[in-house]
C-alpha positions as CSV (number, residue, x, y, z in Angstrom):
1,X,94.9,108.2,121.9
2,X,98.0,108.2,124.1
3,X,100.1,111.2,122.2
4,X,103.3,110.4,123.6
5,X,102.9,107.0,121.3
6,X,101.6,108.9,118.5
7,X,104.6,111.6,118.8
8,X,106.6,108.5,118.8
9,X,105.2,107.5,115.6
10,X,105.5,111.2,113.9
11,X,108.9,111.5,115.3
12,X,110.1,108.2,113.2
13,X,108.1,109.3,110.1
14,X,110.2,112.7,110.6
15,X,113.7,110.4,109.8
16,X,112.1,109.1,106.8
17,X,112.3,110.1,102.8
18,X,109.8,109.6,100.0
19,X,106.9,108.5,102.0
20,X,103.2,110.0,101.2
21,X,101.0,111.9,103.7
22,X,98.1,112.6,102.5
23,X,93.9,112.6,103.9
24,X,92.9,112.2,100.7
25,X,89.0,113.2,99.7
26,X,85.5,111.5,101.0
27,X,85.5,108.8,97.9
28,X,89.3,107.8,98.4
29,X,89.8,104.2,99.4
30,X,91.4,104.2,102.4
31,X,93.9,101.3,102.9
32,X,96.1,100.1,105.8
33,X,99.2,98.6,105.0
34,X,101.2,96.4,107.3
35,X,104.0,94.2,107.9
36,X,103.7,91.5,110.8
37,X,107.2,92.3,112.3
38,X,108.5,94.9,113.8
39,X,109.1,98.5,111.6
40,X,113.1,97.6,111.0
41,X,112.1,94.2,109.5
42,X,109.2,95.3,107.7
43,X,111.2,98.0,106.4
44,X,113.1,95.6,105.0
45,X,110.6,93.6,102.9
46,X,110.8,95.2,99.2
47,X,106.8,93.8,98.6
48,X,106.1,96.1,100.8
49,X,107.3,99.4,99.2
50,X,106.1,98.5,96.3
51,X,102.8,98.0,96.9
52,X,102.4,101.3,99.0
53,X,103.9,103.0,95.7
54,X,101.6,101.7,93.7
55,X,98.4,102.2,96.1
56,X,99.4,106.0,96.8
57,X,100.0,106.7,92.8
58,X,96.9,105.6,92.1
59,X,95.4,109.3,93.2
60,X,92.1,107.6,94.8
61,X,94.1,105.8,97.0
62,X,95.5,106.6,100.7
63,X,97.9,103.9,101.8
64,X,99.6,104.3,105.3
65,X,102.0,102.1,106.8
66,X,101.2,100.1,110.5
67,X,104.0,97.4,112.0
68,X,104.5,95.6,115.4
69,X,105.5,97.6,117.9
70,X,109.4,96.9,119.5
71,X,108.6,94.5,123.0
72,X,108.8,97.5,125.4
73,X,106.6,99.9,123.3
74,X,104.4,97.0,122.8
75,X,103.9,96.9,126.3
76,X,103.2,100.1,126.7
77,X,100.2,100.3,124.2
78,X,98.4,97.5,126.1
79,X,99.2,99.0,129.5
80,X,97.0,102.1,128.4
81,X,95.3,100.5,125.5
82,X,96.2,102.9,122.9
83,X,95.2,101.4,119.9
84,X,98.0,100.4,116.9
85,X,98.1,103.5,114.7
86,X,99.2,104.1,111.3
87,X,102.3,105.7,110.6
88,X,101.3,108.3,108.2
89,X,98.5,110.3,110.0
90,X,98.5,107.9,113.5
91,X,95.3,106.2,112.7
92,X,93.8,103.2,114.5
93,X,93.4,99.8,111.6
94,X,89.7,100.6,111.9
95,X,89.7,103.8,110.1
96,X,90.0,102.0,107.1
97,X,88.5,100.1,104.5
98,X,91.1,97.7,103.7
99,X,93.8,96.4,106.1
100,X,96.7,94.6,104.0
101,X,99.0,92.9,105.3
102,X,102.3,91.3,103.8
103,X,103.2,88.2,105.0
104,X,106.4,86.5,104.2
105,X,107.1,84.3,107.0
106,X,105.3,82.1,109.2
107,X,106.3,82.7,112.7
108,X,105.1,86.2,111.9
109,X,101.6,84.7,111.9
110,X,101.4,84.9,115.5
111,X,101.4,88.6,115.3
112,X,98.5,88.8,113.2
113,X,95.8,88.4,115.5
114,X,98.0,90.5,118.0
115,X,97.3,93.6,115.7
116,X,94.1,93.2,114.1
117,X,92.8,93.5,118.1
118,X,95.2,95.9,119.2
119,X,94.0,98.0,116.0
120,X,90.1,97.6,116.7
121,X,89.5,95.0,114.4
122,X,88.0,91.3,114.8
123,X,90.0,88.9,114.9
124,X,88.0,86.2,113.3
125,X,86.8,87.1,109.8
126,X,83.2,85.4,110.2
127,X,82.6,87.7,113.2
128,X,83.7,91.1,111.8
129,X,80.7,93.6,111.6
130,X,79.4,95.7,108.6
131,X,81.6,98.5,109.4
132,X,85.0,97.1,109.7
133,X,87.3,96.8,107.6
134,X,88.2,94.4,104.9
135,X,91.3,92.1,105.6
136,X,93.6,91.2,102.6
137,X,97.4,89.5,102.6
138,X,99.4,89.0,100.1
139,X,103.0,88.0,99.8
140,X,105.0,84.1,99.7
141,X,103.1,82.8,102.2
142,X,99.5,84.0,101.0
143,X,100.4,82.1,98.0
144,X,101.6,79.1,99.3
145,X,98.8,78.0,101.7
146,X,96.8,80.5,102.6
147,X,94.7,77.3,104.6
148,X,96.0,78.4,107.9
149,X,94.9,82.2,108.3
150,X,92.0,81.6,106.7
151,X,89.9,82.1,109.8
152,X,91.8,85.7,110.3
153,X,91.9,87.0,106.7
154,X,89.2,87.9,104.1
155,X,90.7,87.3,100.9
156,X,94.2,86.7,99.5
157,X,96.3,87.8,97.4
158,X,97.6,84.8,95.0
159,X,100.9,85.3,93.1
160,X,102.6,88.7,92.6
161,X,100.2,91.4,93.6
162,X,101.7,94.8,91.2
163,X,98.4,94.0,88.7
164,X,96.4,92.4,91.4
165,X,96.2,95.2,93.8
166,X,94.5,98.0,91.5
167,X,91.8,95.4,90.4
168,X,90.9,95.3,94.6
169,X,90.6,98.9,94.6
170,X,88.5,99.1,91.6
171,X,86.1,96.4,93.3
172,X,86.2,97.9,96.1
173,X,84.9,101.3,94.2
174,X,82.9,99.7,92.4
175,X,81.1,98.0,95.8
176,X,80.8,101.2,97.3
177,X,79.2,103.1,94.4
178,X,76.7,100.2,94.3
179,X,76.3,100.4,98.0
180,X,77.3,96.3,98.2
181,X,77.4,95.3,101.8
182,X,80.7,94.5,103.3
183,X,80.3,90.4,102.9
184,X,79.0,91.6,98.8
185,X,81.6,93.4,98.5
186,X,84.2,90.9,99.5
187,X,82.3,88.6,97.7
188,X,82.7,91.0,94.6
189,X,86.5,90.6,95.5
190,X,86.2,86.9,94.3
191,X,86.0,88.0,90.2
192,X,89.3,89.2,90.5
193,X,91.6,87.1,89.1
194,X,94.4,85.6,91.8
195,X,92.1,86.5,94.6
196,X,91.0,83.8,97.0
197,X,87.9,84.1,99.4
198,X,88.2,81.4,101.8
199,X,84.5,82.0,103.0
200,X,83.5,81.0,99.5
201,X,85.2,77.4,99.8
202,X,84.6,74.4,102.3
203,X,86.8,72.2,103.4
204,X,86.0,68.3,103.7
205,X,88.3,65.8,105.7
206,X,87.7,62.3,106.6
207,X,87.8,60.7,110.3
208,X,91.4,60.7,110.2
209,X,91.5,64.5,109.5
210,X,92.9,64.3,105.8
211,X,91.6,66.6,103.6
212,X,89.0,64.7,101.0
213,X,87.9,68.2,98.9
214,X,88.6,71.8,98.9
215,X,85.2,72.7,96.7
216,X,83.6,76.5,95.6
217,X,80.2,76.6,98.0
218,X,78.8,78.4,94.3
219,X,78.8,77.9,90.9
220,X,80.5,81.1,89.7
221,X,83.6,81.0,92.1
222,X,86.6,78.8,90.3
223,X,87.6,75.8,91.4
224,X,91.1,76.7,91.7
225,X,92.7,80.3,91.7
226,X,95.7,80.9,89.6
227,X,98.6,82.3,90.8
228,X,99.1,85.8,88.8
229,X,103.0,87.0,88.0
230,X,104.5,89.7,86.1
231,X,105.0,88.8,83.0
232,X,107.7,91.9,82.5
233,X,109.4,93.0,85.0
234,X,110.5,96.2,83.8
235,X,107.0,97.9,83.5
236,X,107.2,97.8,87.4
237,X,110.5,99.1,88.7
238,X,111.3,97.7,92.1
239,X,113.4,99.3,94.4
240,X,113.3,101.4,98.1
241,X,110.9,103.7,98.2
242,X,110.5,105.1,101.6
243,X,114.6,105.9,102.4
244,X,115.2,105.3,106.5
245,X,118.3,104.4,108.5
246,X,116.3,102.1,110.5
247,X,116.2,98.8,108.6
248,X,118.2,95.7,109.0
249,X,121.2,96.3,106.9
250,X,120.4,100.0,106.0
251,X,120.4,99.3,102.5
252,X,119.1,100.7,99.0
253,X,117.1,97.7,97.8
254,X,116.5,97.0,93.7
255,X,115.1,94.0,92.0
256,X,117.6,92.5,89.6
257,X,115.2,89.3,88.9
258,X,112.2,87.0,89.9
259,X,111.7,83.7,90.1
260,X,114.1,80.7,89.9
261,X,115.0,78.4,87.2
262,X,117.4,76.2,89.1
263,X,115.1,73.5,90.3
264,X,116.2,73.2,93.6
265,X,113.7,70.4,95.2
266,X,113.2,72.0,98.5
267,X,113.0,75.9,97.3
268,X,109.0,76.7,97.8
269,X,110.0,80.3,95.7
270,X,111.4,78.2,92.9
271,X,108.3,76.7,92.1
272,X,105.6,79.1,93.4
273,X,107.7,82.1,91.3
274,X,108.6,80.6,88.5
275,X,109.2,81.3,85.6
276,X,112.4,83.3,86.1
277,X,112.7,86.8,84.8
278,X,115.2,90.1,84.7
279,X,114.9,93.5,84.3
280,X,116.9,95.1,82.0
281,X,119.9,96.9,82.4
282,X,118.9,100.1,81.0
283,X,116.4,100.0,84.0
284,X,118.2,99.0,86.9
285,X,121.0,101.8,85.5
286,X,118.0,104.1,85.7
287,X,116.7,103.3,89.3
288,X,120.8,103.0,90.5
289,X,121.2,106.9,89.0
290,X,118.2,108.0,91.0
291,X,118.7,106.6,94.3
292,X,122.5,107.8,94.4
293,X,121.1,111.4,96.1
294,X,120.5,108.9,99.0
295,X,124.2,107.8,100.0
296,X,123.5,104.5,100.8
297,X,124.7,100.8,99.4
298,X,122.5,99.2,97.0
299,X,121.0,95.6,97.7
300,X,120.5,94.0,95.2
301,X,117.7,91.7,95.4
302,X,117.1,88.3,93.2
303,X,117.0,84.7,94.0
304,X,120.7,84.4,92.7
305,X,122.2,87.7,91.9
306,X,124.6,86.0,90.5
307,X,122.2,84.4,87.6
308,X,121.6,88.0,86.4
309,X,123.1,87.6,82.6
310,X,124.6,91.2,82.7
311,X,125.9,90.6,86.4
312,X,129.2,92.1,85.4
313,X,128.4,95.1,83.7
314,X,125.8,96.3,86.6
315,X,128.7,95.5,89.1
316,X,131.0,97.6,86.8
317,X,128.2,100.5,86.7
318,X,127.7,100.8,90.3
319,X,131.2,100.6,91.2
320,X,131.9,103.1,88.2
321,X,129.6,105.9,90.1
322,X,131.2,105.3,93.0
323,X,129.0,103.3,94.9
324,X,128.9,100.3,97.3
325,X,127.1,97.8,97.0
326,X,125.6,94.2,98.7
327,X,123.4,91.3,97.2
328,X,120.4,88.9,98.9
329,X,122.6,86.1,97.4
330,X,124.3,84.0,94.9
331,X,124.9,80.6,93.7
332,X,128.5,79.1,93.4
333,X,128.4,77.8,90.1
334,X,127.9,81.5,88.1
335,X,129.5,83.6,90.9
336,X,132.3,86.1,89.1
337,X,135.2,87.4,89.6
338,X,133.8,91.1,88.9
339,X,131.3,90.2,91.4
340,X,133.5,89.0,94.1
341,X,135.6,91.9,93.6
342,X,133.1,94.6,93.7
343,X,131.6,93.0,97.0
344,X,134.8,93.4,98.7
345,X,135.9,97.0,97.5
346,X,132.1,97.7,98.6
347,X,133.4,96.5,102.3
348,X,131.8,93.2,102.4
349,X,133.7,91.0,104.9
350,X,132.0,87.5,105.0
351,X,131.0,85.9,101.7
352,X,128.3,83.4,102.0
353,X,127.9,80.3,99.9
354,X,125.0,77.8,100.2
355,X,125.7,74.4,98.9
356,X,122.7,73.1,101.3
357,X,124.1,70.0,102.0
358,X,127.6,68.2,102.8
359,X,127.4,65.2,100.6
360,X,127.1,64.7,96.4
361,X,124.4,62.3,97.9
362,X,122.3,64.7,99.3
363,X,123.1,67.5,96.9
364,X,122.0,65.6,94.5
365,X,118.3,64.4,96.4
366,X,117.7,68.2,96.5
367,X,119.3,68.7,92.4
368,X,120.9,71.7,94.1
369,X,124.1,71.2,91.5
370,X,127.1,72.8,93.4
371,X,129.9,71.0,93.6
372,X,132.7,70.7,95.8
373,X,135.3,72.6,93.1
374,X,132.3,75.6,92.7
375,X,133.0,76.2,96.7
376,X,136.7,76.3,96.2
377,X,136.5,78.2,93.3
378,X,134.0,80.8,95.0
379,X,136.5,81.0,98.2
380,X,139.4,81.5,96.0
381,X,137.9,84.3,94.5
382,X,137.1,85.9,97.9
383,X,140.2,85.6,99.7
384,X,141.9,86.7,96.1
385,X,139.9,90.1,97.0
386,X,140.5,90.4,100.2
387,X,137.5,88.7,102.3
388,X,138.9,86.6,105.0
389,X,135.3,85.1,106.6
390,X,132.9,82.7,104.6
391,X,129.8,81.6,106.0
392,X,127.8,78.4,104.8
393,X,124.1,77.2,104.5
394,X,123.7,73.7,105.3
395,X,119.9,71.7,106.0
396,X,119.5,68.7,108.2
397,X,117.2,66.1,108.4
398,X,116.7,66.5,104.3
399,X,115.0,63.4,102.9
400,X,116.7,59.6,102.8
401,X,120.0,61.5,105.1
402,X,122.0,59.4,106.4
403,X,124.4,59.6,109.5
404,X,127.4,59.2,107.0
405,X,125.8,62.4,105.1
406,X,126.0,64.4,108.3
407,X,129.3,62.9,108.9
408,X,130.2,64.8,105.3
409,X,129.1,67.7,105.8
410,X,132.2,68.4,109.0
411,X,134.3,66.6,106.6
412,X,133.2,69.3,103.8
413,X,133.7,72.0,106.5
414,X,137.2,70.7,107.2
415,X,138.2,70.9,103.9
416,X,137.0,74.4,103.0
417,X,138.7,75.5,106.2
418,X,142.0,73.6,104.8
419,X,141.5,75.4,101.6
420,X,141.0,78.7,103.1
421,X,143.8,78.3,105.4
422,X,146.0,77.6,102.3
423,X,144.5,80.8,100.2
424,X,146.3,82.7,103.3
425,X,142.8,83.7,105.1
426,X,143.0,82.9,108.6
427,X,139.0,84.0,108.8
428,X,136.1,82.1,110.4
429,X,133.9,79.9,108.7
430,X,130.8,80.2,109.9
431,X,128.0,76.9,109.3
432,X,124.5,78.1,109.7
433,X,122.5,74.9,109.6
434,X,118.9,74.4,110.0
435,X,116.2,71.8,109.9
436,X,115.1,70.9,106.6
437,X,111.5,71.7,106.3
438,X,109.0,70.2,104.1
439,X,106.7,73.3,101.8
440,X,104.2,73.2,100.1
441,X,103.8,73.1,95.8
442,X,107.7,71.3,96.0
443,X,107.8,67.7,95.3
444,X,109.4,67.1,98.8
445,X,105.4,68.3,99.9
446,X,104.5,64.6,100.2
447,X,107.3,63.8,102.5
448,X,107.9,64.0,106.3
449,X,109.9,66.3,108.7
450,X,112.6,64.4,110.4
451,X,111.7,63.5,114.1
452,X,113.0,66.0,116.4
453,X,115.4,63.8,117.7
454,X,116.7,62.9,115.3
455,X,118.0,66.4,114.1
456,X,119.0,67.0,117.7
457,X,121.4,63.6,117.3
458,X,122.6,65.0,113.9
459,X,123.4,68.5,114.9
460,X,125.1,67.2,118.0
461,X,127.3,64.6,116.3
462,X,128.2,67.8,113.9
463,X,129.3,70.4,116.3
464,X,130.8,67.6,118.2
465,X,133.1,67.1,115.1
466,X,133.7,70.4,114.3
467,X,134.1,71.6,118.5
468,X,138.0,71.4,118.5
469,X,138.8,73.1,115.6
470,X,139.9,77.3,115.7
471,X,138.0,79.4,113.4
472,X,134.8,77.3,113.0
473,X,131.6,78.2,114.0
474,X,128.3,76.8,114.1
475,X,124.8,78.5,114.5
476,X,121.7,76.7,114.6
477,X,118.2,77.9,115.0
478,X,115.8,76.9,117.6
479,X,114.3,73.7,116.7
480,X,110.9,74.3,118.4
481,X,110.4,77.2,115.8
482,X,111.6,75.0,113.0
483,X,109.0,72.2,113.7
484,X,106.1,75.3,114.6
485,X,107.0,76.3,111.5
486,X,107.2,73.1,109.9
487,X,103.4,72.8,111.1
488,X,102.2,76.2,110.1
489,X,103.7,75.9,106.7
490,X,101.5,72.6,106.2
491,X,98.6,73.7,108.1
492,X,95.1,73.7,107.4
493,X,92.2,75.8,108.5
494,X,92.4,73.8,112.3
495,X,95.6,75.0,112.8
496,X,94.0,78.6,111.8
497,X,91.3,78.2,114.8
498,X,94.2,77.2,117.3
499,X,96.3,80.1,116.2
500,X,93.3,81.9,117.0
501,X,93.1,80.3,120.2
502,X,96.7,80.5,121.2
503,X,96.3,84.4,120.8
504,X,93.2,84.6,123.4
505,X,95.3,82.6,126.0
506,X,98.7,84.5,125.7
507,X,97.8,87.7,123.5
508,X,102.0,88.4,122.4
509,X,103.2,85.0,124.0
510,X,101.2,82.9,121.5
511,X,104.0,81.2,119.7
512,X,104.8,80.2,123.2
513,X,101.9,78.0,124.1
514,X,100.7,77.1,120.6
515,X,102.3,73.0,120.9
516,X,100.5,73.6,124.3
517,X,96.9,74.8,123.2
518,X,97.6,72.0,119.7
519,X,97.8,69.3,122.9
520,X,95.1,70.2,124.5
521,X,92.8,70.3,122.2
522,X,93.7,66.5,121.0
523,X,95.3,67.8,118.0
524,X,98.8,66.1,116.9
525,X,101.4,67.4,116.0
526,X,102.5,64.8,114.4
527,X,99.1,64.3,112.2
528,X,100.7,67.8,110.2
529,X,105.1,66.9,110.5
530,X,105.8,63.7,110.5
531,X,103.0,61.7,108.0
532,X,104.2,61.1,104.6
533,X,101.2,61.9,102.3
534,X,100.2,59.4,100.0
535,X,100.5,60.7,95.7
536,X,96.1,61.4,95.6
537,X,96.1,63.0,98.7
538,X,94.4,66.2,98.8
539,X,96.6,69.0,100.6
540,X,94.8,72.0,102.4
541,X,96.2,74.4,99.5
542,X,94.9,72.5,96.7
543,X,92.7,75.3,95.7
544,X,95.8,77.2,94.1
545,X,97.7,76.4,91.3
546,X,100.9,78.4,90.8
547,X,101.1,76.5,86.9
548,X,103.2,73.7,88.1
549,X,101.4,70.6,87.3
550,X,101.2,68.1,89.9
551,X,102.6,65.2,87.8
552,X,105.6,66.9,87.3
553,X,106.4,67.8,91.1
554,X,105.4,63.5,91.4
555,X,108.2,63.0,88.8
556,X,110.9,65.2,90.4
557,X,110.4,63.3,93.6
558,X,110.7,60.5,92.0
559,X,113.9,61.3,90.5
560,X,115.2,62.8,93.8
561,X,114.6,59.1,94.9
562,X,116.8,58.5,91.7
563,X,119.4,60.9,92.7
564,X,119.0,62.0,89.2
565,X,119.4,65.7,88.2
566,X,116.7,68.0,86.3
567,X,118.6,70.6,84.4
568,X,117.5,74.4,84.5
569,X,115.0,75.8,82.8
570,X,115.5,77.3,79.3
571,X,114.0,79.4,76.3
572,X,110.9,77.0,74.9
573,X,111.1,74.5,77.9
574,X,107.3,73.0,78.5
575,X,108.3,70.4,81.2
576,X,106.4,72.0,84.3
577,X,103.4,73.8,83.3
578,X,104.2,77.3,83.8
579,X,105.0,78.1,80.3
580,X,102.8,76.1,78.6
């Protein structure tokens, strides 16, 4: 062990509130919980505390915290090969029985096989011994496809893991008191409900590479693995529990909500986490009240804070205790004055509105249902309370675009700035556009990416239009990583082995050479972003169902061919599955 890393480790542990240190007994299960990023980032993933609150509750349970190392740290692990330690107690990954890992985005899979070695454990889940440790993720991505790490990880988590996660442990007890091997123990894993064992599933594809079958290789595993979800949300509070300065905003996070109704075409969570619920007031009051020892602003989390149906009267509470507060985000259409108000006396400065695209055209394609007057509306009610910057979230390369569409949306941008201009804000408006990419369980899932150059075209004939004009801005991300990611999001269990591969030519500097290490092995790119799947086609996640029906994603593409809308989803709705 190389102590100056470890006192690195106990120093930032020293800065922290509420974690849990313990060595627990010889019968706990001992459980490594990570986050593919570095510790700021993770920190900032709510999944994460609550499933180490949960794990270290349990009382048989010790759950320590690992993350990616910061580049120059990094560095200096592999220069002396100090293993990746826990935060906790500065253990290496292979002092445990589990290693879980939370995985919410998918340039953070390149990381994965980065720590598993640098912690002491296999990479490749068919070559792991009997004494190493199980390998579990959960999180949006696990659900979505887990296809693409299925060489790296064990078994998955599918759906919302708060129930899911105790049923492991009890398995895993169960396993040990039985003295199951490792691979009988994971297979034990299985029986739990919204766990999938990729090692228990084979994958056919035809000469062309398309998937044919996703089958069980044994009778008793399901066929498909259904996504599990909270059914109230209030019988699992969700808010920070380990308090540090060191996270992205530096914020108190709580859960107002889950899940969308909105029925945005493109939205992967709006599908995969639906149906939508809230906690109740009374709660979040509760969790507020106890976190206010902490002197820090509250984030409140939610798909669309603004959707919350007591919105008002949580704004009015915080702001009546004296506290400041932030939100993840909020739709247009239901924003509120009250809202609006209390972001601005809480020192919010830039108010961000996401109409997605610049045309009704397109809006309507992805039934996102903001209109041009719920923009105005929402930027009059910020400069009204004092914020003077907006920023806006616009895709391109969204399905049947147009150049006239990208033409609308620097004519939309014009007009905003106009209309803010006339409010008396002289603040920047900031457009932070990005490629539209095609996910999985949406009923765009059938569709293609847009060719490369052709989003290059469209975002240069945008800031072209927009270059000559004070107080806009536009930030784009990098379009290699949008069409890596467009690949990794549609993967399949090939795209798994080159991930592998990409990691034992560049160890960190995977995502680098991955296109590179796809090329060379005859593998196409293309084959994965720009093939428009045909309505039987098998995809690589089929063996999940989240409880949308398949018919119904058909018919929603088919009316986003329409341009017609779907309305929201209400009390005794039956149209998608999920609440049948």
């Amino acid at each position: 062990m190389n102590w100056k890393l470890a006192e690195n480790l106990r120093q930032r542990l020293s800065k922290e509130q509420g974690y849990y240190r313990s060595s627990g007994d010889g019968g706990s299960v001992r459980f490594a919980l990570g986050y593919p990023n570095v510790y700021g980032t993770g920190m900032s993933n709510l999944g994460l505390h609550i499933i180490y609150d949960i794990l270290n509750r349990r009382g048989d349970t010790v759950c320590e915290r690992f993350f990616l190392p910061e580049k120059r740290e990094l560095a200096e692990y592999q220069r002396t090969a100090t293993p990746i330690m826990t935060l906790e107690n500065q253990r290496p990954l292979d002092h445990f029985d589990i290693v879980g890992l939370a995985v919410s985005f998918e340039m953070d899979y390149f990381n994965i096989p980065l720590l598993l070695d640098m912690g002491r454990v296999t990479v490749r889940a068919a070559e792991r011994g009997e004494r190493e440790p199980i390998v579990i993720a959960g999180g949006p991505c696990a659900t979505f496809n887990p296809a693409v790490l299925s060489p790296i990880v064990d078994a998955f988590v599918i759906g919302e893991g708060e129930e899911t996660v105790g049923e492991i442990i009890e398995a895993v007890k169960q396993a040990r008191e039985e003295k199951l091997s490792r691979q009988e123990t994971i297979r034990r894993l299985a029986a739990v409900p919204g766990v999938f064992v990729p090692a228990l599933y084979e994958l056919s594809c035809d000469e062309q590479g398309r998937v044919t079958a996703v089958s069980p290789v044994e009778t008793e595993v399901p066929e498909r693995i259904s996504r599990r979800w909270v059914k109230n949300l209030d019988d699992y509070p969700a808010h920070t529990v380990v308090v540090t300065e060191d996270t992205e905003f530096n914020l108190y996070l709580v859960e107002t909500g889950r899940g969308c109704g909105r029925h945005c075409r493109f939205c992967m969570a709006g599908y995969a986490f639906r149906r939508p619920r809230s906690r109740s007031l009374a709660v979040l009051k509760q969790e507020i009240s106890e976190a206010i020892k902490f002197k820090k602003r509250f984030g409140l989390m939610g798909a669309a804070i603004s959707d919350y149906p007591e919105i008002d009267a949580l704004c009015r509470y915080i702001r009546g205790e004296g506290q400041s507060m932030s939100v993840a985000s909020f739709r247009a259409d239901s924003v509120t004055p009250v809202l609006v108000k209390s972001l601005a006396d809480s020192g919010m400065q830039t108010l961000t509105i996401a109409p997605e695209a610049g045309s009704g055209d397109m809006r309507a394609v992805i039934n996102k249902g903001i209109e041009e007057e719920h923009l105005y509306k929402t930027i009059q009610l910020g400069v009204a309370a004092g914020i003077r910057h907006f920023r806006m979230y616009i895709m391109v390369g969204l399905p049947w675009e147009k150049p006239e569409d990208i033409e609308e949306i620097a004519e939309l941008t014009h007009r905003l700035k106009d209309f803010m201009e006339a409010e008396g804000s002289k603040g920047t408006l900031t457009l932070s556009v990005n490629p539209f990419i095609p996910k999985p369980f949406t009923p765009f899932q059938w569709l293609p990416m847009a060719g490369k150059k052709v989003v290059e075209e469209s975002l240069k004939r945008l800031k072209a239009r927009l270059a000559k004009r004070k107080g806009i801005e536009v930030k784009t991300e990098s379009l290699k990583e949008a069409y890596v990611q467009g690949i990794l999001a549609r993967g399949d269990r090939l795209i798994g082995e080159l991930l592998c591969r990409a990691y034992e030519d560049s160890g960190s500097g995977a995502a680098k050479v991955f296109l590179r290490v796809m090329k060379d092995a005859g593998v196409d790119a293309g084959f994965y972003l720009y093939r428009e799947r045909g309505e039987g086609e098998i995809f690589p996640w089929e063996m999940i169902d989240v409880g949308v029906r398949r018919e119904y994603l058909l018919q929603e593409l088919e009316r986003a061919r329409e341009r017609k809308s779907t309305m929201m989803c209400f009390d005794g709705c039956r149209r998608c599955g999920v609440c049948s």
